[in-house]
C-alpha positions in Angstrom: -65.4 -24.8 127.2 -66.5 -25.1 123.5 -64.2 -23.3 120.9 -65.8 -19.7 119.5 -67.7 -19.6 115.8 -68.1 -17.3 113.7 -71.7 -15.9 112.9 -73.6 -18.3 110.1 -73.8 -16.7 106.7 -76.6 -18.1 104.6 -77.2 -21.5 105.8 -73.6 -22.9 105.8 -71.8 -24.3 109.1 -70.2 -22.2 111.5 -66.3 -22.1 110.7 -63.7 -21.6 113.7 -62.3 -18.3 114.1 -58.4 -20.1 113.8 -59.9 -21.4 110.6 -61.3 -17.6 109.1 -57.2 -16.4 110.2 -56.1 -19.2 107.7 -58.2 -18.2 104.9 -57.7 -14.8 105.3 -53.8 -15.8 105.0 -54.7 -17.6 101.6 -56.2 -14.6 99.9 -53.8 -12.1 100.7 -50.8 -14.2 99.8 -52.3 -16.5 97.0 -49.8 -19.4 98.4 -51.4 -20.1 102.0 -47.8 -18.7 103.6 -47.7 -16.0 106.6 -49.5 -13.9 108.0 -52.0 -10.9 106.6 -50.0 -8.6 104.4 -46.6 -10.2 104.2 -46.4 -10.0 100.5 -46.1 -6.1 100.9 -43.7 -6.3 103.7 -41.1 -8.5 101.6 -41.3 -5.9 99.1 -40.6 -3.5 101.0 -37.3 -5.5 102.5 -36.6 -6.2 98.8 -36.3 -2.9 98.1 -34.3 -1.8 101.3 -31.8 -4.5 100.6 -31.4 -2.7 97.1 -28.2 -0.6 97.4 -27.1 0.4 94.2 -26.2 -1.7 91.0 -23.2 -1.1 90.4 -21.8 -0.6 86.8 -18.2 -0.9 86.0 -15.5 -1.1 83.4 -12.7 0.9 81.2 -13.9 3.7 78.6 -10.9 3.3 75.4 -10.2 4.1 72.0 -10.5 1.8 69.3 -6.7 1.3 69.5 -7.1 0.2 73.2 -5.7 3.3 74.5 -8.1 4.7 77.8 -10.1 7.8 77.4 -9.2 10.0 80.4 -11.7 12.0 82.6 -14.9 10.9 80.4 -18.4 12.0 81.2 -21.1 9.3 81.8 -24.5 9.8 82.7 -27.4 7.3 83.3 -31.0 7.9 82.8 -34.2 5.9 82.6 -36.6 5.1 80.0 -38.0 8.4 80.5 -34.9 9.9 79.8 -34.3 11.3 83.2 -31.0 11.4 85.0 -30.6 9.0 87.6 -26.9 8.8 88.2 -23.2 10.9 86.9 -19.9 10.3 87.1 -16.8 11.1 86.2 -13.6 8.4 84.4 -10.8 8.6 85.5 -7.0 8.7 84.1 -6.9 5.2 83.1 -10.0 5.2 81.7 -11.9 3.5 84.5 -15.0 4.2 86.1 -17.8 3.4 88.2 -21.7 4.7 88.7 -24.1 3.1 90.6 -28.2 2.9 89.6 -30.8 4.0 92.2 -32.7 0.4 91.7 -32.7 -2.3 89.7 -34.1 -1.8 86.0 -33.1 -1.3 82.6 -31.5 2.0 81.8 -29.1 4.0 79.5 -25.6 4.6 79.5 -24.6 8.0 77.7 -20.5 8.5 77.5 -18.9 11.3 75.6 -15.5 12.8 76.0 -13.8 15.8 74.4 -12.8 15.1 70.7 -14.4 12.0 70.8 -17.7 10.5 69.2 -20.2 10.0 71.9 -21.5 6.6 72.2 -24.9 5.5 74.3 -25.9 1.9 75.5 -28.7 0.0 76.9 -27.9 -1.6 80.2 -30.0 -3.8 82.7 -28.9 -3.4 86.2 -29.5 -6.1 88.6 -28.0 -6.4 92.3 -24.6 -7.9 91.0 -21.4 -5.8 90.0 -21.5 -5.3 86.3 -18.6 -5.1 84.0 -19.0 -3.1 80.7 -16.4 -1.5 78.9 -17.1 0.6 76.0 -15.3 2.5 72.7 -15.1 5.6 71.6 -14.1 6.7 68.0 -12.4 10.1 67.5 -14.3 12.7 65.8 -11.7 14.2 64.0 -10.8 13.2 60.2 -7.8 14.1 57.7 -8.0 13.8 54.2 -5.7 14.6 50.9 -4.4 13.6 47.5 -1.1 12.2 47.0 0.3 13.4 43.6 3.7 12.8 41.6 6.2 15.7 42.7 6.3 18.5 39.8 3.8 16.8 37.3 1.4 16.5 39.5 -0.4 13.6 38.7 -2.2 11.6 41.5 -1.0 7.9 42.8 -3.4 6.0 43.3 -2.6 2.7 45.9 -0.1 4.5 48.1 -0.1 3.7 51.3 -0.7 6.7 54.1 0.1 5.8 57.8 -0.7 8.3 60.9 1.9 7.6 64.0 1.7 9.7 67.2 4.7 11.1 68.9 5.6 7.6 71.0 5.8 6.2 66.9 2.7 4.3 67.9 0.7 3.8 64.6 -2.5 4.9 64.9 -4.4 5.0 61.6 -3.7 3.8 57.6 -5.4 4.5 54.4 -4.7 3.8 50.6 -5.1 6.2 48.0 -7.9 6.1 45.7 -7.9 6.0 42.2 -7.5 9.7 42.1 -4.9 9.9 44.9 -7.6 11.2 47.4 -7.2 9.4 51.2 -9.3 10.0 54.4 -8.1 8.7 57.6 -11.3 8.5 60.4 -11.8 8.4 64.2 -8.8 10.7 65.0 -8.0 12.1 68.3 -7.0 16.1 68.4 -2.8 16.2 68.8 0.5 15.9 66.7 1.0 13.5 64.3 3.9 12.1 61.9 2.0 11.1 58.2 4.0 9.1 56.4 3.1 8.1 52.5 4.7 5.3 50.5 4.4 4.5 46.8 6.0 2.0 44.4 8.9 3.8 42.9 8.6 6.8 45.0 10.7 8.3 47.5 8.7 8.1 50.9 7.6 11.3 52.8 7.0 12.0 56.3 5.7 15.6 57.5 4.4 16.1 61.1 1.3 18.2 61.5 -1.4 18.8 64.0 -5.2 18.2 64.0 -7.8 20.4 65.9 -9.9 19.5 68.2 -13.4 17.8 66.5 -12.6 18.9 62.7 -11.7 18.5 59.2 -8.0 18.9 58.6 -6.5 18.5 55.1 -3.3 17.4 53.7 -1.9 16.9 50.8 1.5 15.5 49.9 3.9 15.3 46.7 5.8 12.2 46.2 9.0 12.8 44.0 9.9 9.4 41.5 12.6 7.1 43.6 15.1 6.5 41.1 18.3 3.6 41.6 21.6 4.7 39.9 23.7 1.3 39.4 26.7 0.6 37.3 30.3 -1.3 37.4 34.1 0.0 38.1 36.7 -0.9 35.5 40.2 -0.6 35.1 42.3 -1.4 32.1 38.8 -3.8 31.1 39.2 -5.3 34.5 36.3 -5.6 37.0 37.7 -3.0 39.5 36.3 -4.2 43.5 36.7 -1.9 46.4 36.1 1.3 45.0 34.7 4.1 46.7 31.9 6.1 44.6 30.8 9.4 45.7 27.1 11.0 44.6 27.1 14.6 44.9 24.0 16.6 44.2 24.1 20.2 41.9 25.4 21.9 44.6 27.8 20.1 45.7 26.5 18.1 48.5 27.5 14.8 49.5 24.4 12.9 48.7 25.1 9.1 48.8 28.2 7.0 48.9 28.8 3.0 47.6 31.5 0.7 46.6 32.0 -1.9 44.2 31.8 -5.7 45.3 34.1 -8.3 44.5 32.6 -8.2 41.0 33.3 -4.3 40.2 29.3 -3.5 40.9 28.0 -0.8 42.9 24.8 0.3 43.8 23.3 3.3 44.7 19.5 3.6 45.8 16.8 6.3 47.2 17.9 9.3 44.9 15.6 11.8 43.8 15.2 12.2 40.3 18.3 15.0 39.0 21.7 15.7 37.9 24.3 14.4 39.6 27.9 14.2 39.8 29.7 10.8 40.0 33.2 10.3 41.8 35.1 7.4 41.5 38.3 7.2 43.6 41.0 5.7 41.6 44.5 7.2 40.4 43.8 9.9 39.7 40.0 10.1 40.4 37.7 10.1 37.8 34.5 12.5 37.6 31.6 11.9 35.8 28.3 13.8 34.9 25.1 11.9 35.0 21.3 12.4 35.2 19.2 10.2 37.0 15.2 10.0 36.8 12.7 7.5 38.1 13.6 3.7 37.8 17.6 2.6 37.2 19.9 4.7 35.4 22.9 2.7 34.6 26.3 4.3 34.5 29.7 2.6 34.5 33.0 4.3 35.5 36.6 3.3 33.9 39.5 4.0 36.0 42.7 5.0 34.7 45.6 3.0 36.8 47.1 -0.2 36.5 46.9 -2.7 38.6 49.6 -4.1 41.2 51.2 -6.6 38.9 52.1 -4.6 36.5 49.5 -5.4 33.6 
């Protein structure tokens, strides 16, 4: 039995029928491979394989510390949300994409700076962690204690209540200081000057504002002298500071050489004790740098001379 044609178009040769299937398969496929309208059904299977990219990672501050309980939301170029989800504790989270495509991240968190990324999901697990600054900020001058005069070049450092530094500055030259990116809570600010005494006050910032602060540094001053005793260095004495009222404010004794020392005193009037037979009292006043002051004790020594 002779094989079926199909009808003659124009003057050309009849073609098979098996032959018209395989051209048929070339057009709608472009490579010559399966059947009429595979392309479309692979697409389709594409798509159905297509569960979710998955994006990953650990939302933290700039100190590495996590972000807890951040808010992330994905939406496509056209700006429409796609996907939410919620960090958690540690600062970890996850959100899956509805297809694969290029999208944005948007993360914010309470007293935080929000921060928004481009991302390109495909069908692998994703890793991305990001950073988020504080939005809070505290600023201040650092003047000299009772003239009032600002220090320029000290050195303010911001600890939290674990003693975990979290944020320095150095004063301008007219004492002013801003510290960035802070995090509402309690915090210790400490400020430290050449030839001052340092300061440390605890305060708290408010949520997402402007707190400011500023701090008096009195003059550090160094009180230094020697003990003698019939114009003999005198070692092993005990010197006792006391302050105006009375109060015990620093203790020393003298080396093998008669000298004593005494740092870290606030600029003042002072009282100066020497403990010898009978004990000798002095008055002295002290202001910023070394004041020197020698005591003479009135005993003899051991021997006799």
């Amino acid at each position: 039995m002779g094989k079926a044609t199909a009808p003659v178009l124009s003057g050309t040769e009849p073609v098979p029928v098996e032959s018209v299937e395989s051209v048929e398969s070339v057009e709608q496929n472009g490579r010559g491979v399966g059947p009429l309208g595979a392309s479309s059904q692979i697409a389709e299977s594409s798509r159905d394989e297509f569960d979710g990219g998955l994006l990953c990672g650990r939302i933290h501050r700039d100190d590495g510390r996590p972000v807890p309980s951040a808010a992330l939301t994905l939406i496509d170029p056209r700006g429409h949300q796609v996907a939410r989800a919620t960090g958690a504790g540690d600062g970890s989270y996850a959100l899956s994409a509805p297809e694969a495509g290029s999208y944005v991240l948007i993360v914010s968190a309470t007293g935080h700076q929000p921060a928004a990324v481009n991302v390109a999901v495909g069908r692998r697990r994703q890793q991305l962690d990001l950073t988020l600054m504080g939005s809070c900020e505290l600023s201040g001058v650092v003047r000299t204690a009772g003239h009032g005069e600002p220090l320029p070049g000290a050195t303010i450092t911001l600890t939290d209540l674990c003693g975990e530094v979290l944020a320095t500055a150095t004063t301008a030259d007219d004492g002013a200081y801003v510290c960035h990116g802070l995090v509402s809570g309690i915090y210790t600010v400490v400020a430290v000057a050449e030839r001052m005494r340092p300061s440390a006050t605890a305060l708290t910032v408010p949520d997402g504002g402007l707190s400011r602060h500023d701090i008096e540094l009195a003059p550090l001053a160094v009180l230094a002298g020697s003990a003698w005793a019939d114009s003999r260095a005198a070692p092993d004495i005990h010197i006792r500071v006391l302050d105006e009222s009375g109060e015990l404010t620093a203790t020393a004794r003298t080396d093998e050489n008669g000298r004593y020392i005494v740092p870290d005193l606030p600029a003042g009037r002072y009282t100066v004790v020497a403990r010898g037979y009978p004990p000798v009292t002095s008055q002295i006043t002290v202001s910023g740098g070394e004041t020197t002051h020698d005591v003479r004790l009135g005993y003899r020594s051991e021997d006799g001379s």
